[in-house]
C-alpha positions in Angstrom: 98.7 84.2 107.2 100.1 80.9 107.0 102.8 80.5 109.8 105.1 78.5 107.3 105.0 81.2 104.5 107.4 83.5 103.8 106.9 87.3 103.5 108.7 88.5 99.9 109.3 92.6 99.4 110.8 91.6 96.1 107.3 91.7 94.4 106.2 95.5 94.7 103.0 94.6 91.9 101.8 92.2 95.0 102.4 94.2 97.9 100.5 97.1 96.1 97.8 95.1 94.7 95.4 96.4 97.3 96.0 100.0 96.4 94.3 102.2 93.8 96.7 103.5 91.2 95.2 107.2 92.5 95.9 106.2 96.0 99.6 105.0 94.8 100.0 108.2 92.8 99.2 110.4 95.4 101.9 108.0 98.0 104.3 109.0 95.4 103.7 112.5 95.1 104.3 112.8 99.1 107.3 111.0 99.1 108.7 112.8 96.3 107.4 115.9 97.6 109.7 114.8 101.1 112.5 114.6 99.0 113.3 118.7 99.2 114.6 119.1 102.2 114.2 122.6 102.6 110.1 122.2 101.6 110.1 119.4 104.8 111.9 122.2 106.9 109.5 125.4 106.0 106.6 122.7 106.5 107.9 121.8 110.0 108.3 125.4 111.0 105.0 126.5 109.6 102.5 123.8 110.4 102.7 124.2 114.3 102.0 128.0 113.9 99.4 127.6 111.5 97.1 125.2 113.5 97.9 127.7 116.9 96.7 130.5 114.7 94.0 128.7 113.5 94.4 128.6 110.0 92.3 125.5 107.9 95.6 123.0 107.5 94.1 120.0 109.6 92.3 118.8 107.1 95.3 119.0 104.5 97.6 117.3 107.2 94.7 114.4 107.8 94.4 113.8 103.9 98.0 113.8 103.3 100.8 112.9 105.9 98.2 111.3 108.5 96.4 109.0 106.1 99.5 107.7 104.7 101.7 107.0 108.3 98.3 106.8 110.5 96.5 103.9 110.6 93.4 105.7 112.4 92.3 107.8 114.8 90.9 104.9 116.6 91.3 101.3 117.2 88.0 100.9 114.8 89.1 103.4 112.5 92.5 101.4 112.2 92.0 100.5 108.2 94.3 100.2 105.2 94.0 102.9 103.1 92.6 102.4 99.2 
């Protein structure tokens, strides 16, 4: 990046540009989803017991919530998401 440039969130079609429309879809179905609090409390409860039990949610968490806050598990895996 330029040092003299500016950085502008006033164009969302820009910022976005990198991003499928199923990748920005599914962004906006979390978000939404986020919206009902009492869906974001029963998840909060629930999740922690699930994985001590052992139930199969890991790979639901990784494909939701982790891939869209989460950069990467690694430094090398550190990679915007498509």
């Amino acid at each position: 990046m330029n040092p003299g440039s500016r950085i502008s969130f006033d164009n969302t079609e820009n910022a976005f540009a990198y991003k499928s429309d199923k990748s920005l879809k599914k962004a906006q179905f979390l978000f939404a989803s986020m919206g009902y609090s009492a869906l974001v409390q029963i998840g909060t409860r629930i999740t922690p017991w699930a994985i001590k039990i052992g139930l199969p949610v890991k790979g639901l968490i990784r494909a939701t919530l982790f891939e869209q806050f989460v950069g990467g598990e690694t430094l090398q895996g550190n990679r915007p998401s498509s």
